[in-house]
C-alpha positions in Angstrom: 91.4 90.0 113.5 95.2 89.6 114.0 96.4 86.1 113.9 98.7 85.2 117.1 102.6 85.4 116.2 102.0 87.4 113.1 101.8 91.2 112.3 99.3 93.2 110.3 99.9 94.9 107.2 100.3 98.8 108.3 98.4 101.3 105.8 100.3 102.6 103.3 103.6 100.8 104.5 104.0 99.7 100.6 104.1 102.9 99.2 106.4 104.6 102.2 109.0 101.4 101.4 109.1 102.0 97.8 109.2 105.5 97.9 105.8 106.8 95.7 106.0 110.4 94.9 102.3 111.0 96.2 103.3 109.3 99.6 105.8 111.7 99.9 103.4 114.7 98.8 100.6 112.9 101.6 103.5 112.7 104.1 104.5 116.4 104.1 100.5 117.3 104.8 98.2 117.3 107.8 96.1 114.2 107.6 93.0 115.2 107.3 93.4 118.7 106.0 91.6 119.4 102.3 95.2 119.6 100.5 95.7 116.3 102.3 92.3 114.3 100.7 93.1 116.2 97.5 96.0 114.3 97.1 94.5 111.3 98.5 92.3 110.7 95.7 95.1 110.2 93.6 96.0 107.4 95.4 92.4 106.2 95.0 91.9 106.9 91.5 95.2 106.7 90.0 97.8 104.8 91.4 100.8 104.9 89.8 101.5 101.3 91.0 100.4 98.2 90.2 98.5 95.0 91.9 100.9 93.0 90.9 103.8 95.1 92.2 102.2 95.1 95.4 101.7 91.4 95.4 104.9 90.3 94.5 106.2 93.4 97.7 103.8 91.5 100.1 105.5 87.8 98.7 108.7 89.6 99.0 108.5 91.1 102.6 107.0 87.7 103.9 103.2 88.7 104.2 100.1 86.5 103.8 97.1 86.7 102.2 94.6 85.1 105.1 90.6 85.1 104.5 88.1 83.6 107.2 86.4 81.0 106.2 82.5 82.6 106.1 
């Protein structure tokens, strides 16, 4: 649920802004197409970034971390 005045982290907006090799190689396929989900599953399995990387690009890029409170 989006909180009024703020914007929503879009998917894979981390790894278009710091230029990832396999969001590049996703970018130049259908979504959706088998070549497409192949290379996916990299992303899924092997990422070749880090939490912490991403963290520190949220912090950076002036996201927040929210969680409800249930």
């Amino acid at each position: 649920m989006p909180i009024i005045g703020y914007i929503e982290y879009k998917r894979r907006e981390f790894c278009k802004d710091v230029k990832c090799p396999v969001q590049g190689e996703l970018n130049a396929q259908e979504e959706g197409s088998p070549r497409y989900e192949q290379i996916r599953k990299t992303c899924q399995t092997d990422c070749k970034r880090t939490t912490y990387q991403f963290h520190h690009w949220l912090i950076d890029k002036g996201y927040f971390i929210v969680r409800t409170g249930s």
